[in-house]
C-alpha positions in Angstrom: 99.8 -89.3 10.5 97.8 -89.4 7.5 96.4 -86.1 6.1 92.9 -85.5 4.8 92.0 -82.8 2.0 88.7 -81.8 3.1 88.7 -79.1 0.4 86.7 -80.7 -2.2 83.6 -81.8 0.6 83.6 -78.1 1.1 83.0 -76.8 -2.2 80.4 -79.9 -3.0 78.8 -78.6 0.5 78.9 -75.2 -0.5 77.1 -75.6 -4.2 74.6 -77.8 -2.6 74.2 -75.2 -0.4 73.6 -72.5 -2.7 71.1 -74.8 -4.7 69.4 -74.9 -2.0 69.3 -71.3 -1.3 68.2 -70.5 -4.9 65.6 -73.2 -5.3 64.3 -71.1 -2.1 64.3 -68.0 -3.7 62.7 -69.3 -6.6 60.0 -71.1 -5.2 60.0 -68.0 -3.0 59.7 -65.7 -6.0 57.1 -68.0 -7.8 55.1 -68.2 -4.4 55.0 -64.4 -4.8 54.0 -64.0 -8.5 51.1 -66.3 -7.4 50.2 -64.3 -4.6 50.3 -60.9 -6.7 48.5 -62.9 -9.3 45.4 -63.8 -7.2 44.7 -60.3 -5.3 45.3 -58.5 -8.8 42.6 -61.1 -10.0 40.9 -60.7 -7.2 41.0 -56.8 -7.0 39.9 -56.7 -11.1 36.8 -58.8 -10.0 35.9 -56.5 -7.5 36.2 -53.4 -9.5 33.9 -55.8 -12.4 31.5 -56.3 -9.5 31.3 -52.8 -8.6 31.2 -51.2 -11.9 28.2 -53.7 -12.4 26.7 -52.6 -9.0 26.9 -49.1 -10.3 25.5 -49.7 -13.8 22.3 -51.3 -12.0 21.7 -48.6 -9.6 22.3 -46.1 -12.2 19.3 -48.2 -14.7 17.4 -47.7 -10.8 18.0 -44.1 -10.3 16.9 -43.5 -13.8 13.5 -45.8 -13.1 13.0 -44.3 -9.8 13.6 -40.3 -11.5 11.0 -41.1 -14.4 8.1 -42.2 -11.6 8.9 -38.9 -9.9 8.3 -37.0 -12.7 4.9 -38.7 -13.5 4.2 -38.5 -9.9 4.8 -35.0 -10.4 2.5 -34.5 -13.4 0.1 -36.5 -11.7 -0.2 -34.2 -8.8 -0.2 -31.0 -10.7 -3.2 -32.6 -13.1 -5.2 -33.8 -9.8 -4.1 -30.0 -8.1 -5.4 -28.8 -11.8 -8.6 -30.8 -11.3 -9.4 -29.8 -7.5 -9.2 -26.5 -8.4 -11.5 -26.7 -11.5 -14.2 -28.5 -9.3 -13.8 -26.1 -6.4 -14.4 -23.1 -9.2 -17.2 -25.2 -10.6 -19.1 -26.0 -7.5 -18.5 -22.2 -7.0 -20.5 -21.3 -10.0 -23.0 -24.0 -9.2 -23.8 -22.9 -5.7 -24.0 -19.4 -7.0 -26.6 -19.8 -9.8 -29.1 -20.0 -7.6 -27.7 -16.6 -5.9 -27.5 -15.2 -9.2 -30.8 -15.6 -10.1 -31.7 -14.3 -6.8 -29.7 -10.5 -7.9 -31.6 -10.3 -10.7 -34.8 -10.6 -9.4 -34.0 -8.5 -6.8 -33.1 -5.9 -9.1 -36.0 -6.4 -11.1 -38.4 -5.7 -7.8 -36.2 -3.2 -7.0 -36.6 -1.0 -10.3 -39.5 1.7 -9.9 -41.8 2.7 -12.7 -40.6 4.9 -14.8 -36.8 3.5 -14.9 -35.3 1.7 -17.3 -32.0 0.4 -17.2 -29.8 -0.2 -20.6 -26.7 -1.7 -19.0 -25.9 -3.8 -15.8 -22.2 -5.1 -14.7 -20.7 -6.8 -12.1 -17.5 -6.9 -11.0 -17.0 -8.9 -7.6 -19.2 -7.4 -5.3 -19.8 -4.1 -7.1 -22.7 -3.5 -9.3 -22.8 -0.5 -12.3 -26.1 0.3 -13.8 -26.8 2.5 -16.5 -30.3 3.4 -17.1 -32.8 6.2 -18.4 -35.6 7.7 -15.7 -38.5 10.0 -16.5 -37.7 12.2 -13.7 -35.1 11.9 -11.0 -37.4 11.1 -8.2 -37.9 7.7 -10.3 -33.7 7.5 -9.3 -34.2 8.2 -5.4 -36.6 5.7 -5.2 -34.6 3.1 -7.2 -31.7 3.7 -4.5 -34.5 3.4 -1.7 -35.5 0.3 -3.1 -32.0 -1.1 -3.2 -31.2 -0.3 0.3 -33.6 -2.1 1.2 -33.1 -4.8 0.2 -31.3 -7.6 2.1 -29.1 -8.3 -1.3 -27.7 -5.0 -2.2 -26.3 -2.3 -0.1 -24.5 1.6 -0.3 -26.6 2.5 -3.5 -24.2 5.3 -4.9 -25.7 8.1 -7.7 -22.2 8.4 -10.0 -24.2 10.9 -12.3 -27.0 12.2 -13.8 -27.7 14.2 -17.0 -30.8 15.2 -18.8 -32.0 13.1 -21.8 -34.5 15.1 -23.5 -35.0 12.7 -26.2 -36.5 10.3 -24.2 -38.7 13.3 -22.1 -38.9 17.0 -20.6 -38.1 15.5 -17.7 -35.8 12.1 -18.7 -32.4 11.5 -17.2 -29.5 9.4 -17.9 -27.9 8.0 -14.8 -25.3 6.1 -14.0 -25.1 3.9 -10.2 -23.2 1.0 -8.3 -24.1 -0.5 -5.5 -22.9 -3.8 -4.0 -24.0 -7.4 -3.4 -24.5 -8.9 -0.7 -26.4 -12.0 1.3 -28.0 -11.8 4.1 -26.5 -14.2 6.4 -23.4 -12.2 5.5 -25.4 -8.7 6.5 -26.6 -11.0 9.8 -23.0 -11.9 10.8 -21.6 -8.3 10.0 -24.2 -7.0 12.0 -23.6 -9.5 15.0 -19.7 -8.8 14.8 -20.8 -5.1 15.0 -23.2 -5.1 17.8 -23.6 -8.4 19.3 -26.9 -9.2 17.9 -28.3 -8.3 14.6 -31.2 -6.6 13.9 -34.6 -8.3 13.1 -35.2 -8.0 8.9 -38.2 -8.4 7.3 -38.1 -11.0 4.4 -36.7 -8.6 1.7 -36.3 -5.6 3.8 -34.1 -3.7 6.1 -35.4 -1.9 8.8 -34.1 1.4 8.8 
């Protein structure tokens, strides 16, 4: 019987084999690198993207933070201006009123007095005047409280003034302001129906 060495197929089977097995792994390997490859690329080009995102909404942010400001400024000018108009249409609505006071006070100075100073503070009056007797005073304050536009008339002091007379005074008084729609609605919150007035008079 004839023998066969089958030796030699073995070892040729074997190396072809093992080329086989490591032209696998390399195109395994290379397959691999490729894949790393792209999602690094890929993974660089979203970071790129995002950073880009950012520097765009940062440029935004700093846009939108600027018109706040001047949106801010612009309300505390108009909040400046409301409050300059409301002081001035104040002033403007009491002109009239203040005219009113003084002529008051002019019809409501006696003969015989004569005042050298006059300030207001709010609703409170201070006058500072000479008389040429103090029953010229008592009918000053008489005169005041009767008068829809002033009310509580109160003597601070008196002191002779011989200079100006035997019988001349200095006095000081205050008395405050008032209107009479606002005497009318005190009254009516007082007693439920205020009390007829005479046109520059109180009824006593």
């Amino acid at each position: 019987m004839a023998r066969i060495n089958l030796l030699p197929w073995r070892d040729e089977y074997r190396r072809e084999k093992q080329r086989e097995f490591l032209g696998v792994l390399a195109a395994v390997a290379i397959l691999a690198l490729v894949c790393v490859y792209i999602w690094i690329s890929s993974v660089n080009s979203a970071i790129d993207s995002q950073k880009q995102r950012n520097q765009i909404l940062t440029k935004e942010i700093a846009v939108l933070d600027k018109r706040v400001r001047e949106i801010r400024e612009l309300k505390k000018r108009r909040e400046e201006l409301l409050s300059r108009m409301k002081v001035i249409q104040g002033l403007q609505g009491e002109r009239p009123v203040i005219v009113r006071y003084f002529d008051e006070v002019v019809r409501a100075v006696p003969e015989g007095v004569y005042l050298t100073k006059l300030t207001r503070t709010g609703k409170s009056v201070n006058v500072s005047g000479i008389t040429e007797s103090n029953v010229r005073v008592s009918s000053f304050m008489r005169n005041l409280d009767a008068s829809e536009w002033f009310s509580t008339p109160n003597l601070k002091s008196v002191k002779a003034a011989p200079k100006f007379g035997d019988q001349a005074s200095e006095f000081v008084m205050t008395f405050n302001t008032t209107k009479p729609n606002e005497s009318d609605d005190q009254a009516t919150s007082a007693g439920g129906q205020a009390p007829g007035k005479q046109p520059g008079k109180k009824r006593g």
